[in-house]
C-alpha positions as CSV (number, residue, x, y, z in Angstrom):
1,X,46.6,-9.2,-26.8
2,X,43.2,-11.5,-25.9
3,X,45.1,-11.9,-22.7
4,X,45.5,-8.4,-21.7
5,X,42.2,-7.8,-22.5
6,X,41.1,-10.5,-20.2
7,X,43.0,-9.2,-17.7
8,X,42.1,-5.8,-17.8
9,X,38.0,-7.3,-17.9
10,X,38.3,-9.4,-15.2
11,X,40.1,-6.6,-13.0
12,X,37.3,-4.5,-13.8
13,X,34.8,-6.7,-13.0
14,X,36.2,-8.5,-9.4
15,X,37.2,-4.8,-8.2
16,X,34.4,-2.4,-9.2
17,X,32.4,-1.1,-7.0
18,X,28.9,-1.4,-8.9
19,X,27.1,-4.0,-9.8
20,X,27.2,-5.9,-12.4
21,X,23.1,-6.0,-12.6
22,X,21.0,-5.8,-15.9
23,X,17.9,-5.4,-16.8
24,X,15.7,-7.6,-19.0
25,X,16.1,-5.2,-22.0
26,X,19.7,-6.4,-21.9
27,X,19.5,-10.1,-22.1
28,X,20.5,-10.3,-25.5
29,X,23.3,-12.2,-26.9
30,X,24.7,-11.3,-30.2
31,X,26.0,-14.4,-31.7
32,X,26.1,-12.9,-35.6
33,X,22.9,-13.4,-37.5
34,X,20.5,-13.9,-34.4
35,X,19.9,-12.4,-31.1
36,X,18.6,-14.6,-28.1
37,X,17.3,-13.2,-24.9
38,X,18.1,-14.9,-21.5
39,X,15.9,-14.8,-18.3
40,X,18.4,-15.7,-16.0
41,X,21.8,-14.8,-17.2
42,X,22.8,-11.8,-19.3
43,X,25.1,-13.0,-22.4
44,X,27.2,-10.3,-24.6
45,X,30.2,-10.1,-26.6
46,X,33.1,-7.6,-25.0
47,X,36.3,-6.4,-25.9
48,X,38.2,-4.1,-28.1
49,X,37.4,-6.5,-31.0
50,X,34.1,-8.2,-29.1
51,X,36.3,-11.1,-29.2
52,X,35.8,-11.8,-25.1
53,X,32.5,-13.5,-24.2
54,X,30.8,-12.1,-20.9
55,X,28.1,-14.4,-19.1
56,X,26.8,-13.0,-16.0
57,X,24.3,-14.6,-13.6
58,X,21.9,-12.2,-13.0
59,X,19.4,-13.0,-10.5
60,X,20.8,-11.1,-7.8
61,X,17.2,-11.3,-5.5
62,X,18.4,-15.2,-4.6
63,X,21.4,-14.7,-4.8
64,X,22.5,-16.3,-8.7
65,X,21.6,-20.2,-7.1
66,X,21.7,-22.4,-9.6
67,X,18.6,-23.6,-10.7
68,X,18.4,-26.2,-13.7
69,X,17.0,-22.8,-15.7
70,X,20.1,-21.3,-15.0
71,X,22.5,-23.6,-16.3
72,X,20.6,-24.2,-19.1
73,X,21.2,-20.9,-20.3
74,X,24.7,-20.7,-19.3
75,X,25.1,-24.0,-21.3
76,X,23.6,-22.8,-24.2
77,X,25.4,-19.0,-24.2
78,X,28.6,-21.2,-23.9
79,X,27.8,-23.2,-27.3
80,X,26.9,-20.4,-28.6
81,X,30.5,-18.7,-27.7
82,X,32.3,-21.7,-28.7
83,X,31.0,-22.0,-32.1
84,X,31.5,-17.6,-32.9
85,X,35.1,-17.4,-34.8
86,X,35.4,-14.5,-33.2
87,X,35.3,-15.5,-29.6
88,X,38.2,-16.5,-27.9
89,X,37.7,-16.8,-24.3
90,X,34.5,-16.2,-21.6
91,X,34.4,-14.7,-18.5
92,X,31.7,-15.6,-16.0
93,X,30.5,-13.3,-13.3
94,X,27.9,-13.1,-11.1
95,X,26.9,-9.5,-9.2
96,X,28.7,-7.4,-6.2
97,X,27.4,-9.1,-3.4
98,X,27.3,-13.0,-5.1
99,X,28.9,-15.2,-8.0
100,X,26.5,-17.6,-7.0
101,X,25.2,-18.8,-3.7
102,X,25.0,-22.6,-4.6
103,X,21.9,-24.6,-5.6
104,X,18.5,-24.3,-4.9
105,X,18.0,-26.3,-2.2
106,X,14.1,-25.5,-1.9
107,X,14.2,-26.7,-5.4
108,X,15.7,-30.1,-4.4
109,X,13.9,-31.1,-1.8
110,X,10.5,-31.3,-3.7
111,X,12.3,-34.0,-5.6
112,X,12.1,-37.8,-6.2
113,X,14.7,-39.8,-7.0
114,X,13.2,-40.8,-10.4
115,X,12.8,-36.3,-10.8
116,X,16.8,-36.7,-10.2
117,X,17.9,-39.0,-12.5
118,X,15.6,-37.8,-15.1
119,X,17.0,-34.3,-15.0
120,X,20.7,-35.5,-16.0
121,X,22.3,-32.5,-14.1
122,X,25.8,-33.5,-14.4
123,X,26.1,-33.4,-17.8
124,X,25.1,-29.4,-18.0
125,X,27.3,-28.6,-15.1
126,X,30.2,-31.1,-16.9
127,X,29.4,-28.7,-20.2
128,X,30.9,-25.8,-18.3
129,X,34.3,-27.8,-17.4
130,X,34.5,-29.4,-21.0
131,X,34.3,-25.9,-23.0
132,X,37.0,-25.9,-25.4
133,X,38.3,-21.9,-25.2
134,X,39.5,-20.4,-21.8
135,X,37.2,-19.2,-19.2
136,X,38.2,-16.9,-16.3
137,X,35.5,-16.8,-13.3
138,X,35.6,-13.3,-12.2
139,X,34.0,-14.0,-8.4
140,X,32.3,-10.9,-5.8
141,X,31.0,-11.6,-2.9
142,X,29.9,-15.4,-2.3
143,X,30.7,-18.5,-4.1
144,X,28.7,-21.2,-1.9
145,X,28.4,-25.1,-2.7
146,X,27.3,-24.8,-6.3
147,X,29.3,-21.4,-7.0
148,X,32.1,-22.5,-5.7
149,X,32.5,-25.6,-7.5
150,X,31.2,-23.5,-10.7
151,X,34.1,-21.5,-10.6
152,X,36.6,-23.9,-9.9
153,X,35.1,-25.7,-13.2
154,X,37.1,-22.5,-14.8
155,X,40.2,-22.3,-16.2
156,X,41.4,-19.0,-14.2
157,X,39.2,-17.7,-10.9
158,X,40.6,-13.7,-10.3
159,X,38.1,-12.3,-7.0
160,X,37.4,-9.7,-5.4
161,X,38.3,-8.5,-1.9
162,X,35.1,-9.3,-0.5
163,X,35.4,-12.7,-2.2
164,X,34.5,-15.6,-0.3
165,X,34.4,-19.1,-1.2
166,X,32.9,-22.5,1.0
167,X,31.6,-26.2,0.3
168,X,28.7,-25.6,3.1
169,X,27.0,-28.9,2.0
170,X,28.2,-31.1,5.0
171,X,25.5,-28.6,6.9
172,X,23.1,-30.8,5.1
173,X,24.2,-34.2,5.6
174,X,25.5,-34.0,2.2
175,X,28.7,-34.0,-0.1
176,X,29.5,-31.5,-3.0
177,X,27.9,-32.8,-5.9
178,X,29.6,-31.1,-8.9
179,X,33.3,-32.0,-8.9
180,X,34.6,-30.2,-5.6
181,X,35.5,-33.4,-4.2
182,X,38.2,-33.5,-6.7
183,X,38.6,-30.2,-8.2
184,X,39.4,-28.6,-4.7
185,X,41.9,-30.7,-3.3
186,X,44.2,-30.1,-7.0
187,X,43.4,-26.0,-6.3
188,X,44.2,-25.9,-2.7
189,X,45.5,-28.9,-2.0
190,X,44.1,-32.0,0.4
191,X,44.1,-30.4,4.1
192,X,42.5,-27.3,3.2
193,X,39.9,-28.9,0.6
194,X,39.4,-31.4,3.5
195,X,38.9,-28.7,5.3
196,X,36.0,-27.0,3.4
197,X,34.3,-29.8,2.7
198,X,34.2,-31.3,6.8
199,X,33.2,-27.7,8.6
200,X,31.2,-25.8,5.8
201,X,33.4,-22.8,7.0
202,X,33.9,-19.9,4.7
203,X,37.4,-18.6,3.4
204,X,38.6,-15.2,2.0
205,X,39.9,-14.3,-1.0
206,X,43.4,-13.6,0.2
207,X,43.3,-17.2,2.0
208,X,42.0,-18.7,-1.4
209,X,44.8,-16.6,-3.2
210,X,47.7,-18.1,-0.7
211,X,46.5,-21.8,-1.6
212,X,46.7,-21.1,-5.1
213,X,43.3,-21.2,-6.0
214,X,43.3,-17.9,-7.7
């Protein structure tokens, strides 16, 4: 039954046609005795039984990047999921044009090595992949560097037709820094990931879905 329910959640989302954008007045996550409220993400319980948790970046001017603030939140709106009773999976979205776009990059550059070690990214973006219940990334529009690899920290990735998915980081003299380089070869095997990850280049849903990404 929680499957169905994810399905028919995740279809809804990846092939509506309007967006999946809130306003601040609905930044509120219900997690039993308290309510918190989210800048950057909107959190909520769904479902026949509000037994499906919903996160969905929601900061559709830039595009959902990733900023530390961001995944903060989606960290804490997953602990919060995992420790409800009632919870028994969480889907992740983004809006109709973008899942996510990546990471800041702006953001980055004003920072010093000592600023990057300090921040300990990898262990909020590792939180994601270590979540103990099941979580579907439900993916519109563009999932860049940072999205990409965000969704393939999922259990399940369903996508819409105007899905598209790249690692664009080699544009910047860089490698994918979150797991791609071994996350994306074991979801569309070596030549393809290879692929992604030497030319930057973009590919479609229906390309991801004949890999066996999705």
């Amino acid at each position: 039954m929680l499957k169905s329910r994810l399905l028919r959640m995740s279809s809804k989302i990846c092939h509506s046609s309007v967006s999946c954008d809130y306003t601040s007045s609905d930044r509120w996550l219900n997690i039993g005795s308290a309510n918190k409220c989210y800048s950057c993400i909107v959190a909520e319980r769904r479902g026949e039984r509000d037994s499906v948790g919903l996160i969905v970046l929601n900061r559709r001017r830039s595009f959902n990047v990733l900023t530390d603030d961001v995944m903060l939140e989606v960290v804490d709106a997953l602990e919060a999921f995992e420790r409800h009773p009632a919870v028994g999976a969480v889907v992740i979205t983004g809006t109709a044009r973008a899942f996510s776009a990546g990471a800041d990059v702006p953001a980055m550059q004003r920072l010093s090595f000592e600023d990057v070690v300090k921040r300990n990214v990898p262990r909020d973006w590792h939180r994601v992949a270590e979540f103990t219940k099941p979580t579907i990334a439900a993916v519109n529009g563009l999932a860049l560097g940072g999205g990409c690899e965000l969704a393939l920290m999922c259990d399940i990735i369903y996508a819409g037709t105007n899905a598209q998915f790249a690692q664009p980081e080699i544009t910047l003299g860089t490698i994918p820094g979150a797991g791609a380089t071994q996350r994306l070869p074991r979801a569309v095997g070596k030549s393809l990931a290879m692929e992604m990850c030497l030319t930057g280049e973009r590919i479609s849903a229906e390309r991801a879905l004949q890999a066996g990404a999705l």
